[in-house]
C-alpha positions as CSV (number, residue, x, y, z in Angstrom):
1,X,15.1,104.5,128.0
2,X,17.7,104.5,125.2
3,X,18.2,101.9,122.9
4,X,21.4,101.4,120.8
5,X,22.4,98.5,118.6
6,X,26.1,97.7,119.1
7,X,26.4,94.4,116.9
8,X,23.9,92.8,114.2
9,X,23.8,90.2,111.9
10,X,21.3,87.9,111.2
11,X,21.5,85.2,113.4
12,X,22.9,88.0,116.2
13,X,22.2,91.0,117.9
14,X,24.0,92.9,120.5
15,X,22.0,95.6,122.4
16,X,23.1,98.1,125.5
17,X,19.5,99.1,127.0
18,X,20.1,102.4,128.7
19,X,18.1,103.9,131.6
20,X,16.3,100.5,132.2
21,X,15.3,98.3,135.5
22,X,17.3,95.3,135.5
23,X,13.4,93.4,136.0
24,X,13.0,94.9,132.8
25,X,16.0,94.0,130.9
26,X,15.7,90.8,132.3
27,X,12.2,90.1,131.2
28,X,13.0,90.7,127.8
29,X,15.9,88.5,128.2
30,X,13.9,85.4,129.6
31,X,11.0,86.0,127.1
32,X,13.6,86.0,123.9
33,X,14.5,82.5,125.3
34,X,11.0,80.7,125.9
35,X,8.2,82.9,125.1
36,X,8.7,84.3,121.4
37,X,6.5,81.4,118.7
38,X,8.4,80.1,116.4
39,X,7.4,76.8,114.1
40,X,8.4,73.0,115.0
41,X,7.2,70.0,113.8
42,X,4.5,68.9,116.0
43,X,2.9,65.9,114.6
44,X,3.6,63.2,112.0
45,X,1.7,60.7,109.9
46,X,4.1,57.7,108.8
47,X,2.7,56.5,105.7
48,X,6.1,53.8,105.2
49,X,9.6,53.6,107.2
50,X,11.4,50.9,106.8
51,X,14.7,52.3,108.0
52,X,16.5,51.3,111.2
53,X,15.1,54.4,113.6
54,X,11.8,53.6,115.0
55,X,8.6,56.1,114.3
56,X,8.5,57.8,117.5
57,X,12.6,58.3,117.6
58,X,12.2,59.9,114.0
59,X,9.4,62.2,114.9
60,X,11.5,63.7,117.7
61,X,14.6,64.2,115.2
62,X,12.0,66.1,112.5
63,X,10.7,67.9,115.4
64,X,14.4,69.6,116.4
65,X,14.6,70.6,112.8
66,X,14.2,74.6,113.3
67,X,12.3,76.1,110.2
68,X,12.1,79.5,109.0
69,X,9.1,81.4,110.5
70,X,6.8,84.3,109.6
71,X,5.0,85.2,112.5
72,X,2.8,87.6,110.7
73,X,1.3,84.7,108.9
74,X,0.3,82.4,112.0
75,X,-1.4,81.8,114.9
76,X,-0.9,80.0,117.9
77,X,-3.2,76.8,118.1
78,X,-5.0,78.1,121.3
79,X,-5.5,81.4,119.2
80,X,-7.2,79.7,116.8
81,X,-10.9,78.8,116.0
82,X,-10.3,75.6,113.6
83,X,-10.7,73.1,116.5
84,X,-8.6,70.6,114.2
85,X,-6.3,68.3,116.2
86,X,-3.7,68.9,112.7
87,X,-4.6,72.2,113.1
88,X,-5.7,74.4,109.7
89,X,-4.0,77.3,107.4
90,X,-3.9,79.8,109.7
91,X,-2.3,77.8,112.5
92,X,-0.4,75.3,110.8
93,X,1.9,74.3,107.9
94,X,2.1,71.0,106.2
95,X,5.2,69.2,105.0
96,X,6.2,66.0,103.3
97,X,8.8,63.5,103.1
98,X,9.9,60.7,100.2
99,X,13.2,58.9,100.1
100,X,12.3,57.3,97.1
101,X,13.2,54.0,96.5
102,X,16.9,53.1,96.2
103,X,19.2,50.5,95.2
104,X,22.2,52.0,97.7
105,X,22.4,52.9,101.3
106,X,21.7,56.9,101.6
107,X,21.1,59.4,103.6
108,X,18.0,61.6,104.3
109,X,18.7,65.4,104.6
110,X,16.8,67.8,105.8
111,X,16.4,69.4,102.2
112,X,14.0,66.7,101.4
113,X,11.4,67.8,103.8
114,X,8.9,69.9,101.3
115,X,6.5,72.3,102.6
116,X,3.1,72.1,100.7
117,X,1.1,74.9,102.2
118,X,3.7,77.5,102.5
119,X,6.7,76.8,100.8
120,X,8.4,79.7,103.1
121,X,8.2,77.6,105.7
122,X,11.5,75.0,105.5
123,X,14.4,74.0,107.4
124,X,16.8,76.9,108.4
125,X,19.4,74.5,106.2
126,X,19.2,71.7,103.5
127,X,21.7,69.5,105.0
128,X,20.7,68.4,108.9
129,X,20.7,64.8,108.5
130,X,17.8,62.8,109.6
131,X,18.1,59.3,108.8
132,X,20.3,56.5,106.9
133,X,18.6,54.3,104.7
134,X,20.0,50.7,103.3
135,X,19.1,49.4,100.2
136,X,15.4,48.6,99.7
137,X,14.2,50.6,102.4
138,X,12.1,53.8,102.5
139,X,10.9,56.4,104.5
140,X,7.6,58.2,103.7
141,X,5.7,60.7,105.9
142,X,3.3,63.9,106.4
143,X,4.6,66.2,109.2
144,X,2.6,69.2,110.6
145,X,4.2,72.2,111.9
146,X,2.8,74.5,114.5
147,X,3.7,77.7,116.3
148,X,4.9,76.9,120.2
149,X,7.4,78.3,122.5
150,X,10.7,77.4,124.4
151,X,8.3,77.1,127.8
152,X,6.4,74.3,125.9
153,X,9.4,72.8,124.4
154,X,12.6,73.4,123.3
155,X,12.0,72.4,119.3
156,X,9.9,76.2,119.7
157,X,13.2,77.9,121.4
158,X,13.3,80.7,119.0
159,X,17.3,81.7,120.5
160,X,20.2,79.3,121.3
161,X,21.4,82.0,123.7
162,X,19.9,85.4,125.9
163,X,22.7,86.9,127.8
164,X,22.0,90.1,129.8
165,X,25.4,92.1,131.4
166,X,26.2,95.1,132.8
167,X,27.7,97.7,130.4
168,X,30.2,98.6,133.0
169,X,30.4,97.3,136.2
170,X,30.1,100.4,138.0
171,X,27.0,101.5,136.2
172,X,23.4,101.2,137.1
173,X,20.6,100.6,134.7
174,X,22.9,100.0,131.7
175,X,22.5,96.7,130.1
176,X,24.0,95.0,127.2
177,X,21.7,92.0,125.8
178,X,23.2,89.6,123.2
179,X,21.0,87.6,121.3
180,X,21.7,84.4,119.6
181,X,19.3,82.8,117.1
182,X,17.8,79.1,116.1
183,X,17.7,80.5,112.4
184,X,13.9,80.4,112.9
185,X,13.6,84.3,112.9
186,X,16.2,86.9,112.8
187,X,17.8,87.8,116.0
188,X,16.6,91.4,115.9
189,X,12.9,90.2,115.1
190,X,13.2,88.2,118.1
191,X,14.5,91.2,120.5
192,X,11.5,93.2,119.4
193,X,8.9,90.1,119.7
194,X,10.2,90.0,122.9
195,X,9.6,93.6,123.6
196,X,6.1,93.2,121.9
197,X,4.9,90.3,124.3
198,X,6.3,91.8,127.4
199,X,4.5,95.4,126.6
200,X,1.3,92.7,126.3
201,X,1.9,91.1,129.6
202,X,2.3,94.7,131.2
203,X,-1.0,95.7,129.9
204,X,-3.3,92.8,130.7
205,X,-1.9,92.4,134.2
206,X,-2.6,96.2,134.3
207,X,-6.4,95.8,133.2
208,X,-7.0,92.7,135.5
209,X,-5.3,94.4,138.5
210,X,-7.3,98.0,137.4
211,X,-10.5,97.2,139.5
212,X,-8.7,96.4,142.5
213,X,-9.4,98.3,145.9
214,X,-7.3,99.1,148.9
C-alpha cells in the first residue's frame, strides 16, 4: 500500500491510498467520522443563570463548543479507574464560566469559558456565542469535559466531513480520502488515529477469532 499526501492544511487533508481494499479505505473513512476521541463538554454545574435560555438548553449549546484536544494526555472514561461520575485528571478537564455582573445587555462568547486543569484544552475559537444577557442578569457555571466519539454523539465528531473517491474511475484500489476537521485535532492527526484504532480493531478481532476451529 502507498500512501501519498496530495493536499494539507490544518483543518484538511487530502490523501490518494494506493493498492488498498475499498473495505479498507472505507473503514478508515467511517472511523475518522465517529470513532476517533476528541473532548466535548459533557456535564455542567449551574451555580447562577439568570439569562433568558433555560439550564438544560445552555448545557447543550456549551456541549457543541469543539475544544482543542491532546489525545496523548486523556483517557476515555471507560478506560479509566477513577470511578468519578465528574470523572478525574486523567479523564477529564474542568472549565469555568462568569459573565460578571453588568449594567448593559451583552453577549457571552466562547472566550470566556476558562479551562482550570489544562489550560490547553479551550474552544477551537474565542468568539462562538453562547448566550445574551440583559442588564442585571448573570450566568455562572462549572463545565466538565470528557473524551467521546461521533458514535456516542456528535459534540465528539472529531471531522465535519470523511469523503472517500476513486482516483480515476477506471482504476481499482486507488482511493483519494479528504478529510475535513472540527478544529478539535488536526486533520492529519485524525487520518492517522483513524489508522491507529482500525490496526486495534484488526488485531483484537484477530486474537478473539485465533482459538477458533473448523
Amino acid at each position: 500500500m502507498k500512501i501519498k499526501v496530495l493536499e494539507k492544511s490544518t483543518d484538511r487533508v487530502k490523501i490518494q491510498l494506493q493498492g488498498i481494499s475499498l473495505s479498507y479505505a472505507n473503514a478508515i473513512r467511517r472511523i475518522a467520522l465517529s470513532e476517533v476521541p476528541v473532548m466535548a463538554i459533557d456535564n455542567i454545574i449551574i451555580i447562577e443563570n439568570s439569562s433568558i435560555m433555560y439550564d438544560e438548553l445552555l448545557a447543550h449549546r456549551l456541549g457543541l463548543i469543539p475544544l482543542k484536544t491532546d489525545l496523548s494526555k486523556y483517557v476515555l472514561p471507560k478506560d479509566c479507574d477513577c470511578d468519578n461520575s465528574l470523572g478525574c485528571l486523567k479523564c477529564s478537564v474542568s472549565l469555568v464560566l462568569d459573565s460578571g455582573d453588568s449594567d448593559s445587555t451583552k453577549e457571552i462568547l466562547s472566550g470566556q469559558l476558562k479551562s482550570v486543569s489544562d489550560t490547553t484544552t479551550i474552544p477551537i475559537n474565542s468568539d462562538i456565542p453562547i448566550v445574551k444577557v440583559a442588564p442585571g442578569q448573570k450566568v455562572s457555571l462549572e463545565a466538565y469535559a470528557r473524551l467521546g466519539t461521533g458514535k456516542e454523539h456528535a459534540k465528539w465528531q472529531a471531522s465535519n466531513v470523511s469523503i472517500l473517491k476513486l482516483t480515476k474511475e477506471d482504476t481499482d484500489n486507488d482511493y483519494t480520502l479528504e478529510i475535513e476537521s472540527t478544529g478539535a485535532l488536526s486533520a492529519i492527526e485524525i487520518f492517522v488515529k483513524a489508522t491507529e484504532i482500525l490496526r486495534n480493531e484488526l488485531r483484537e478481532f484477530t486474537e478473539k477469532t485465533g482459538g477458533l476451529k473448523k
